[in-house]
C-alpha positions in Angstrom: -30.7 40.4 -109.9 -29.5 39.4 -113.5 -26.0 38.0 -113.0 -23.5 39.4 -115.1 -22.7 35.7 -115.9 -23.7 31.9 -115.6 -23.3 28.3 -116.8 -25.9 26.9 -119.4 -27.1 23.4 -118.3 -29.6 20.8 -118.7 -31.1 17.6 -117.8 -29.0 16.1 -120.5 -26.1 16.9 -118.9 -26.8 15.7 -115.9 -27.9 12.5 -116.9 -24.4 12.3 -119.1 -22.4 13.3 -115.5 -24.5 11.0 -113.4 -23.6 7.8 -115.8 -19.8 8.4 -115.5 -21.0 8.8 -111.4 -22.6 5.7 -111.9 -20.0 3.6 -113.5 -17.3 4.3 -111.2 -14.8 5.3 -113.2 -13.9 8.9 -112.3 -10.5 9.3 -113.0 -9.0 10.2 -116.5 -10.2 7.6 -119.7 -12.5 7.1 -121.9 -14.7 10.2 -121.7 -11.8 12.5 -121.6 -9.9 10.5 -124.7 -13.4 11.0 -126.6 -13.7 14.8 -125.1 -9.8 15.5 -126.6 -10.8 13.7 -129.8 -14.2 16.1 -130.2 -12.6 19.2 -129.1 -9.4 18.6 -131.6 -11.7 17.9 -134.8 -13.6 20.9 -133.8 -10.3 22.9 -133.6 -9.0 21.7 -136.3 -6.0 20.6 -135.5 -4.3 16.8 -135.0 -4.0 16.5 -131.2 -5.8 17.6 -127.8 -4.8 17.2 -124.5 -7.2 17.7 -121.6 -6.2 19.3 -118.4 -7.2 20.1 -115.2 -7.7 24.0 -116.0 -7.2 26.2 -118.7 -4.3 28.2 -116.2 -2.8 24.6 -116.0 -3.1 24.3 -120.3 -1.6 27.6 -120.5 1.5 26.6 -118.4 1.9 23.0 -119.8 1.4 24.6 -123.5 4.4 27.2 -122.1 6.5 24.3 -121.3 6.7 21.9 -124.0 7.4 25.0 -126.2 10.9 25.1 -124.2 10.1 28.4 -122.1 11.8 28.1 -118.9 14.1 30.4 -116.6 15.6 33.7 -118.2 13.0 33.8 -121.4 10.3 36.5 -121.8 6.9 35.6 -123.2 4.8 38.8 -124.2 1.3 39.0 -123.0 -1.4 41.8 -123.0 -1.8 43.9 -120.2 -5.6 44.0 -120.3 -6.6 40.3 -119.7 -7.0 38.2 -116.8 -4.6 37.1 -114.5 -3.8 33.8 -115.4 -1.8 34.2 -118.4 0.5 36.2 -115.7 0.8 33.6 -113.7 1.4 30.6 -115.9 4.6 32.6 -117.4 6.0 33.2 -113.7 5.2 29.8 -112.7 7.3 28.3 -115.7 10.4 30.7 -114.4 10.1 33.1 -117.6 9.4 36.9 -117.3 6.1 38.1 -118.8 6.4 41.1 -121.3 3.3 43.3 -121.3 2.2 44.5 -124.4 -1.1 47.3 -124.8 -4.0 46.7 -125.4 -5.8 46.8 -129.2 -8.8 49.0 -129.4 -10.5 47.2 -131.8 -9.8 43.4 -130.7 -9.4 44.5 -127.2 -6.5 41.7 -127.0 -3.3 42.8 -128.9 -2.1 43.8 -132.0 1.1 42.3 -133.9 3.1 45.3 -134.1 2.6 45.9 -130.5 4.2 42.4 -130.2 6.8 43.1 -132.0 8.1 46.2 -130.2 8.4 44.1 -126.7 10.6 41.8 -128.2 13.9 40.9 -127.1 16.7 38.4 -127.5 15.5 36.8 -124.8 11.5 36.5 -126.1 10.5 32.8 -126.8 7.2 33.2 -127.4 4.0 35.1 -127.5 0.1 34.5 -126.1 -2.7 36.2 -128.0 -6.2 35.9 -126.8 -8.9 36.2 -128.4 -10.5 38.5 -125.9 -14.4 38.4 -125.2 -15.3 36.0 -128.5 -13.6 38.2 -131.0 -11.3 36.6 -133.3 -7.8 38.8 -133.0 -6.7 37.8 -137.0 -3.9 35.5 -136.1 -2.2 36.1 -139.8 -0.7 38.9 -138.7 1.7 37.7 -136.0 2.8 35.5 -138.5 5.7 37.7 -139.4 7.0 37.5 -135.8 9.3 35.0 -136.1 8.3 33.7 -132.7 5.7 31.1 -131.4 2.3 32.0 -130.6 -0.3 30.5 -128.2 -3.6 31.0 -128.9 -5.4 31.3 -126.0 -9.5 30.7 -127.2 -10.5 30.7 -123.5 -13.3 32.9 -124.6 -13.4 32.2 -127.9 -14.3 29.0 -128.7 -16.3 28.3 -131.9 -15.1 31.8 -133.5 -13.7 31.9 -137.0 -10.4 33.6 -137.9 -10.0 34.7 -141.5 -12.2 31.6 -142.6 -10.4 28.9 -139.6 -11.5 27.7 -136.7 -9.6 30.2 -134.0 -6.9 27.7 -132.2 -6.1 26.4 -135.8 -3.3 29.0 -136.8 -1.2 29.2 -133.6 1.6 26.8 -132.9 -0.5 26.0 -129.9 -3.7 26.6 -128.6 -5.2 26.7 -125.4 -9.2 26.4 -124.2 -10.9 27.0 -120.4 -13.9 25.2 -119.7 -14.7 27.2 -116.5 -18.2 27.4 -115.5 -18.6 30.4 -117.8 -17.2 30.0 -120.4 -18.4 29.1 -124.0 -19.2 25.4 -123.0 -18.2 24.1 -119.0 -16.8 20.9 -117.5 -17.0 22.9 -114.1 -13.4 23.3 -113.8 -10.8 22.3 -117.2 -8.9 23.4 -119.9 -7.3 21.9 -123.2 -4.2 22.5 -125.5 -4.4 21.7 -128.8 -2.0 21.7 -131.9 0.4 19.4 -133.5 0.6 15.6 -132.2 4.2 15.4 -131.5 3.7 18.8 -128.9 0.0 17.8 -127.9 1.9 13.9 -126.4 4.7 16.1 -124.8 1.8 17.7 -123.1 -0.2 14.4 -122.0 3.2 13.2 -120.4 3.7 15.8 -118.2 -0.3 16.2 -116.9 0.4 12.7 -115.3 3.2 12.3 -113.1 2.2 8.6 -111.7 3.5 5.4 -112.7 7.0 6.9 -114.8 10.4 5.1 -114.7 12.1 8.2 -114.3 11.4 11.3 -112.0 11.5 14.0 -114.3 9.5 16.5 -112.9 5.6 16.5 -114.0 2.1 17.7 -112.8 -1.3 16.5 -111.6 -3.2 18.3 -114.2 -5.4 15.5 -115.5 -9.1 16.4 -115.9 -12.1 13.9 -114.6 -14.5 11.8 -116.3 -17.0 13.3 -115.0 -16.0 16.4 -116.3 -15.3 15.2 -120.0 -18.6 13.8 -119.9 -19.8 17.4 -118.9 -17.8 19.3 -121.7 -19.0 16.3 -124.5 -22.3 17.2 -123.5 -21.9 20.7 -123.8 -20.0 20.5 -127.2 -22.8 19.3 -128.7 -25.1 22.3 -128.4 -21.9 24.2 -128.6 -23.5 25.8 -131.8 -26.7 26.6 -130.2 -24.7 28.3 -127.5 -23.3 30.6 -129.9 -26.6 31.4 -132.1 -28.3 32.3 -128.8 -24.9 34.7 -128.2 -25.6 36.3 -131.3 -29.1 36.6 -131.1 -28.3 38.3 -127.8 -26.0 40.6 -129.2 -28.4 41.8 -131.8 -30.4 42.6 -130.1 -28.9 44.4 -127.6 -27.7 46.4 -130.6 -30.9 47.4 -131.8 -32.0 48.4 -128.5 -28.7 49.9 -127.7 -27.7 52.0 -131.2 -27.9 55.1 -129.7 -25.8 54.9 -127.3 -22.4 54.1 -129.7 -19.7 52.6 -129.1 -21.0 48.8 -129.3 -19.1 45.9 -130.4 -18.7 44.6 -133.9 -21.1 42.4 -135.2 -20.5 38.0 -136.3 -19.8 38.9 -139.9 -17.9 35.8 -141.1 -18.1 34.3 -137.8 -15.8 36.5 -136.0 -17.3 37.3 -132.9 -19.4 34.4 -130.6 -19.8 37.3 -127.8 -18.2 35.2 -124.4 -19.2 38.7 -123.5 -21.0 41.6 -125.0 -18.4 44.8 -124.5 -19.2 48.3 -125.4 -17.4 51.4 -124.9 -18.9 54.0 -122.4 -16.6 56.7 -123.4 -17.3 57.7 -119.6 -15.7 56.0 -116.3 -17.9 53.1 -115.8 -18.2 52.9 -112.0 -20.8 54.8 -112.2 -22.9 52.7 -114.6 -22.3 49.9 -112.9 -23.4 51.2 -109.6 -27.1 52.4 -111.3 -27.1 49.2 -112.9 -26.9 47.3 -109.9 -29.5 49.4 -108.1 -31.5 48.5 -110.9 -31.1 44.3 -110.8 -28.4 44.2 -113.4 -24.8 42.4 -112.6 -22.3 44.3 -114.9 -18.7 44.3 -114.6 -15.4 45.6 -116.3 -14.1 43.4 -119.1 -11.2 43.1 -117.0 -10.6 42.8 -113.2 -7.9 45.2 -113.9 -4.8 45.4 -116.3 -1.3 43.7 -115.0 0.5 46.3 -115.5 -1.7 48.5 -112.6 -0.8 46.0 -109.9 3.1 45.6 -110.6 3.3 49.5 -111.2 4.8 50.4 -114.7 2.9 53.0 -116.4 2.9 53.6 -120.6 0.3 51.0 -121.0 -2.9 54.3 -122.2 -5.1 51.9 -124.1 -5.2 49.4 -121.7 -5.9 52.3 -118.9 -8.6 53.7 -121.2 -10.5 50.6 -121.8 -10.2 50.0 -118.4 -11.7 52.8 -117.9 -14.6 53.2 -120.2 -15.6 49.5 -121.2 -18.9 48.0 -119.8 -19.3 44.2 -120.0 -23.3 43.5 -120.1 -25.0 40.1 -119.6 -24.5 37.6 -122.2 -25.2 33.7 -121.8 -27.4 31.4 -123.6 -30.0 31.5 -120.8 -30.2 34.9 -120.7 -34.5 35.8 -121.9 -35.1 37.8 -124.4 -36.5 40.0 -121.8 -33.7 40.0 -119.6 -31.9 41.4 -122.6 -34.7 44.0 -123.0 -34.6 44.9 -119.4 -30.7 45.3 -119.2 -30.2 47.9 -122.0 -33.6 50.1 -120.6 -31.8 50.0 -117.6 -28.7 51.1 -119.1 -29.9 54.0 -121.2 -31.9 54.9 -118.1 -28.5 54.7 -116.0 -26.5 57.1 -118.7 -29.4 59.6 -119.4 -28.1 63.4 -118.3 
């Protein structure tokens, strides 16, 4: 079977964990200080602050943005649980906005019809390793998280994406565009980014204001500096990938846009059906290929409001095909002859 996804790792990387191993010093320090520096000049921005997950970023980026009981943040619909959850577990109320079906995340003026006097702030990801064109939220009035948990190394109207929101948040997850196993980051200006670093760490304070265990290992730092150093390589391969599933896939329609000024790094390669994809995915397994839905399955179809048709219809007819640095050349080849074989009448 060709998973649908997995991590990208080497010797190198094992030799960098096994040092930190070595050296007993696991705990939060110098390799996750160096990681924050790396990831921040790579961002763009003046500060990074490692965490134990990107949920856990999401959540500490939520809260030294002031969001607390009886605000609404708006989020998409049509991404994955965890933005959900960081908004609830902050005590705020989670506005769901559509979907966009050409950035599959969300537009501005979606945005901007789900506010309220009570909206402090907004989440846009940049869903799958397309850049969602940050500029245009601009006119919002309100903050805006960046969440690049897929996105990482993409460029938004000539910036690094996680350079143009007031904050910005990454997942390292085993699958993601570079791993530390388990880890996230949030990134922006220094003042915000120390707010964050104070509330990771809850041990050792004079005072009892409440604060997390969010800290991320050495171990993993080490694992995510390794990474970010082929970060580049990652994404040439994704492209590569993507290419060539496009030539081999033109026929079909409906495929994803292509890197042109570095928009898309393809966390996942995402093309439109324009049929239910149960189906597909059924032949596809049958034939050794792991394919999945973009999305699990929109928010808004597990807490029951309706009104949300984009969402429903990409849902509905979006395939998400193997896409990872390891993946062979033939692998590639092998998934989309098993796809057109799987949609032929």
């Amino acid at each position: 079977m060709i998973p649908h996804s997995r991590p990208t790792l080497t010797e190198e990387d094992a030799l960098r964990v096994a040092a930190v191993v070595r050296s007993g010093q696991l705990a939060q320090a110098a390799e996750v200080a160096a990681f924050e520096r790396e990831v921040a000049l790579r961002l763009g921005v003046a500060r990074a602050a490692a965490t134990s997950s990107g949920t856990a970023a999401l959540e500490l980026a939520l809260r030294v943005l002031g969001v607390g009981a009886g605000d609404e943040v708006v989020i998409p619909t049509y991404v994955c649980d965890a933005l959900h959850h960081a908004v609830t577990r902050v005590g705020a109320r989670p506005v769901l906005a559509d979907a966009c079906a050409e950035t599959l995340s969300v537009e501005s003026q979606e945005v901007k019809r789900r506010l309220s006097r009570r909206t402090r702030c907004a989440i846009v990801p940049h869903a799958f390793g397309l850049a969602a064109g940050l500029e245009s939220f601009a006119a919002l009035g309100i903050p805006v998280i960046e969440d690049c948990a897929q996105a990482l190394g993409a460029i938004d109207d000539g910036r690094p994406v996680g350079a143009r929101g007031d904050l910005a948040v990454c997942s390292f997850y085993a699958t993601k565009m570079l791993t530390t196993g388990e880890g996230g980051m949030v990134a922006g200006p220094a003042g915000l980014i120390a707010r964050v670093q104070e509330l990771r760490d809850y041990d050792e304070r004079a005072d009892l204001e409440p604060r997390f265990n969010y800290r991320l290992t050495e171990f993993g730092a080490a694992l995510g500096r390794s990474q970010l150093l082929r970060l580049d390589q990652f994404i040439a391969r994704r492209r590569a990938i993507a290419a060539r599933y496009r030539a081999r896939l033109g026929g079909l329609g409906g495929l994803p846009p292509d890197a042109a000024g570095g928009r898309h790094v393809y966390h996942r390669f995402v093309l439109d059906l324009g049929r239910p994809v149960g189906p597909a995915i059924e032949a596809l397994a049958r034939r050794g290929v792991a394919a999945r839905r973009p999305v699990f399955r929109p928010a808004h179809q597990a807490l029951g409001p309706a009104g949300y048709a984009v969402a429903d219809r990409l849902w509905e007819t979006h395939l998400s095909l193997p896409c990872y640095p390891g993946l062979g050349d033939a692998e590639v080849d092998l998934v989309a002859a098993a796809l057109v074989e799987a949609l032929a009448p």
